[in-house]
C-alpha positions in Angstrom: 0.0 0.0 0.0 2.6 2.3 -0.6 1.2 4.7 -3.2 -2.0 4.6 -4.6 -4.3 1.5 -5.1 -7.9 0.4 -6.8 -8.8 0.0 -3.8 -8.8 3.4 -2.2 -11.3 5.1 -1.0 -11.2 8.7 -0.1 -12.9 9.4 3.8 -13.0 13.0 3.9 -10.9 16.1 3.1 -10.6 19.0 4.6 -8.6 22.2 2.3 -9.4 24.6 5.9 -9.9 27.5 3.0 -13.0 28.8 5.5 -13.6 28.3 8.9 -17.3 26.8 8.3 -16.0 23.3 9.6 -19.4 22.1 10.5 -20.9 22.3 7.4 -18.5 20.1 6.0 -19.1 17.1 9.4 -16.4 18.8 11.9 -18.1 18.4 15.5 -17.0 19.5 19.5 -15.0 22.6 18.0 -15.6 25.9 19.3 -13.6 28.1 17.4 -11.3 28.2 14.1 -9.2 30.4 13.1 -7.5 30.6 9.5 -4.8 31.9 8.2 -3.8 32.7 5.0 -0.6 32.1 4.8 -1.4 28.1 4.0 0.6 25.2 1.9 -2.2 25.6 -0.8 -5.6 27.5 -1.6 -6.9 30.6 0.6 -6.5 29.0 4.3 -5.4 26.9 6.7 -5.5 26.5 10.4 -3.9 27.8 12.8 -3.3 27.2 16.4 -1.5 29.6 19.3 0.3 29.5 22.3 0.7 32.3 24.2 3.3 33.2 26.8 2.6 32.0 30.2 -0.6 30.4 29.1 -0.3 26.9 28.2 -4.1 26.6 26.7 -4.0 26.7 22.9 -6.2 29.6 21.4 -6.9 30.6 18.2 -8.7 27.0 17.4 -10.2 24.4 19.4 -9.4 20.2 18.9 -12.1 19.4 16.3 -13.4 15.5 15.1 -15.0 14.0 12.0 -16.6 10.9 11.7 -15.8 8.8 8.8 -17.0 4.8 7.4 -15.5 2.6 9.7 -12.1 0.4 8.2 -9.7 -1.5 9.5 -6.9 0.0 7.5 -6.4 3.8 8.0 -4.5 6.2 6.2 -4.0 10.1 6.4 -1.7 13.1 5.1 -1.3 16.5 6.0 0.6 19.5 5.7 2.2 21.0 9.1 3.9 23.9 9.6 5.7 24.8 13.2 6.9 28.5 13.5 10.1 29.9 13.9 10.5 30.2 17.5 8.9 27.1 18.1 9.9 25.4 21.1 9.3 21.7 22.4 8.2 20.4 25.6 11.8 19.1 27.1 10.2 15.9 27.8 9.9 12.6 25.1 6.1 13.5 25.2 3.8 16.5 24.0 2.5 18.1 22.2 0.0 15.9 20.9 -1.5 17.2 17.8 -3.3 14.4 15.9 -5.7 11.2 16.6 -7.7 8.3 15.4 -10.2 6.5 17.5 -12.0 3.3 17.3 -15.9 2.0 17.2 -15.2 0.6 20.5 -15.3 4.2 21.8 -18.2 6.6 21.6 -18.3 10.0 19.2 -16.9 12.1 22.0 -14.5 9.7 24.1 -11.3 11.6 25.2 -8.1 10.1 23.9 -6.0 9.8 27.1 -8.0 6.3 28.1 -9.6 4.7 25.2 -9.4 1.3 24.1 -7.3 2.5 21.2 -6.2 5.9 20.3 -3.5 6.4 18.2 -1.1 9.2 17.5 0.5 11.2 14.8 2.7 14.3 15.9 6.1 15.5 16.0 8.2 15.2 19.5 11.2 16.0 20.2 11.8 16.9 16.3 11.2 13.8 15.1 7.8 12.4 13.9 6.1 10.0 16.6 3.3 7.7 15.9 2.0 6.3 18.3 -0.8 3.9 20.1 -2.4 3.4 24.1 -5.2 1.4 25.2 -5.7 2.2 29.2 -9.3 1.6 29.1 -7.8 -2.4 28.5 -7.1 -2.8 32.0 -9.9 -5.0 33.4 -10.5 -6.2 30.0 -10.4 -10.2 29.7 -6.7 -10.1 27.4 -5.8 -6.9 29.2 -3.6 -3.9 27.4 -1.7 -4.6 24.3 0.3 -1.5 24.3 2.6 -2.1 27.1 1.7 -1.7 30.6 0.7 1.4 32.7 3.5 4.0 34.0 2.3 6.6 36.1 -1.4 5.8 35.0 -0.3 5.9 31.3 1.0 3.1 28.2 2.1 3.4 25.0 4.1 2.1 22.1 6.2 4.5 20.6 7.3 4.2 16.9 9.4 7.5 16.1 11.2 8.6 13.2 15.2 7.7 13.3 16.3 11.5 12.4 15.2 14.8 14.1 12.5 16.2 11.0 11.4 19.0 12.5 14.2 21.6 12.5 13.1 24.9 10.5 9.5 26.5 9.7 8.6 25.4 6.9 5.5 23.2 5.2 6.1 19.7 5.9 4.2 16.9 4.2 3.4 14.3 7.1 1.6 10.9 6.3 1.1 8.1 8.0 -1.0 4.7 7.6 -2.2 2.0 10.6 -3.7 -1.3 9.9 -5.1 -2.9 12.7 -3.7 -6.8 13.3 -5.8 -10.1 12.5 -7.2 -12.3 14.9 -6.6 -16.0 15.2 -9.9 -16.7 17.7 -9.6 -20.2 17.1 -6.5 -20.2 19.8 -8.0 -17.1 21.3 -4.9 -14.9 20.5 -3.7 -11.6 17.7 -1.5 -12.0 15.2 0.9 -9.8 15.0 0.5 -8.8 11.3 -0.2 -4.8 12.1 1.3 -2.3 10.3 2.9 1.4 11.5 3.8 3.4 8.8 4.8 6.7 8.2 6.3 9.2 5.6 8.0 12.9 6.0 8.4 15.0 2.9 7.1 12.1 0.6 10.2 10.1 2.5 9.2 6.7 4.2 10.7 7.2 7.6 8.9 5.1 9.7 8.0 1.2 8.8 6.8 -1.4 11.4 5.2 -5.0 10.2 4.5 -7.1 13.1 2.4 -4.7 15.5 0.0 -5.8 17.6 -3.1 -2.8 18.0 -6.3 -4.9 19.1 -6.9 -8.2 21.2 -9.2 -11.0 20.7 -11.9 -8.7 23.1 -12.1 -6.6 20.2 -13.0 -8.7 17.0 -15.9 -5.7 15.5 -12.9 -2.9 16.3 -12.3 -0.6 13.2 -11.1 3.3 12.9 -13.9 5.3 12.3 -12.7 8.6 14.0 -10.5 11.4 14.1 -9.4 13.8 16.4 -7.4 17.0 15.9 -6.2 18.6 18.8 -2.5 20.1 19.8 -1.9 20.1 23.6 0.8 20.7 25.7 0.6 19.3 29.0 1.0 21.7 32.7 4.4 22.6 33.0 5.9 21.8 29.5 5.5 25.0 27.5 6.2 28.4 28.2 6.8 29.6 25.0 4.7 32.2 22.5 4.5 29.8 18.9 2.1 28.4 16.6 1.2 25.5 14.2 -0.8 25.3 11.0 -1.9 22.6 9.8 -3.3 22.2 6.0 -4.4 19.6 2.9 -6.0 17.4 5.1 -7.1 13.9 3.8 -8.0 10.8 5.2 -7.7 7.6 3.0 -7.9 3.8 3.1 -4.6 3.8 1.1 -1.5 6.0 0.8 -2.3 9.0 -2.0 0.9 10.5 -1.3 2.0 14.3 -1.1 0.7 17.1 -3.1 
């Protein structure tokens, strides 16, 4: 599924040339601003941090619902700005999410029983995958256990990425593992894969996403929304993100 197939199938788009998001099946936003300094066409949004105020303004996190699949793929443009700073942690900011059917429309990410992650940490580009909510189930949590409350599998990019402010074309695809439920147990036949700049910079085979107590699971949600936790920003800078698609297959950049 590395570029293009038959089989692809288009989820939504989003250009952010206006701010009317809702009209076009955006939900639990409050505000969006655009700017029009984007990658392509009039707009694209934006989203601030202001000194000694670690909320992000401008924009709120926004979702869209799409046809659930078990193979999920997405590209967008990002652009960090010039005195951007990062978190001095190997976590945050989180930026963007997909969710499952095995959540409801408005489950937050933190402790789901799978969110998964696309953002740049640290420089590098981090994707990324927790299950919390799996503690009591049957099989238990398949992304490592809890720290401090918290699990997660980390698959990050080799090289730093992010180092100037420029547009950046970031893609990445997740396909959710099969199931052998004759012995009861996954197969670890998942995939993890993501691209910087059209560049294939991230490539894992053999990932395990779901257990048995999920056989129905499929992607069926996004979730945009840049945080910084208490304590890990203070630091005036902003993001933009732009060219927003959500596939079944890799299209590729622009």
């Amino acid at each position: 599924m590395d570029q293009g197939s038959d089989q692809e199938m288009i989820l939504f788009e989003e250009t952010f040339d206006d701010p009317e998001l809702e009209k076009r099946g955006w939900y639990d936003g409050s505000a969006c601003r655009i700017s029009d300094d984007s990658f392509r066409g009039t707009g694209c949004i934006e989203y601030e941090w202001i000194l000694h105020d670690q909320r992000v303004q401008g924009s709120s996190p926004q979702r869209h619902l799409f046809e659930p699949v078990e193979g999920v793929y997405i590209r967008f443009y990002l652009r960090l700005s010039k005195d951007w700073e990062w978190s001095g942690r190997n976590y945050h900011p989180h930026l963007t999410h997909f969710l499952t059917t095995e959540n409801s429309a408005y489950h937050g990410p933190a402790a789901s029983h799978l969110t998964l992650y696309i953002e740049p940490v640290a420089g590098r580009l981090r994707l990324a995958a927790t299950d919390i909510q799996n503690k009591d189930m049957p099989h238990g949590l398949t992304q490592g256990p809890l720290r401090g409350g918290y699990n997660g599998k980390f698959y990050d990019s080799e090289d730093k990425l992010f180092v100037d402010d420029k547009w950046h074309c970031i893609e990445a695809y997740f396909q959710l593992n099969t199931l052998d439920t004759v012995n009861d147990s996954p197969n670890p036949d998942g995939l993890v894969k993501g691209w910087f700049d059209g560049e294939k910079v991230i490539d894992h085979r053999n990932v395990i996403l779901r257990s048995t107590d999920f056989p129905d699971m499929k992607f069926n949600q996004f979730l945009m929304a840049p945080y910084f936790g208490p304590g890990l920003l203070n630091n005036a800078q902003k993001l933009w993100i732009d060219e927003l698609v959500v596939d079944t297959e890799r299209i590729g950049p622009l």
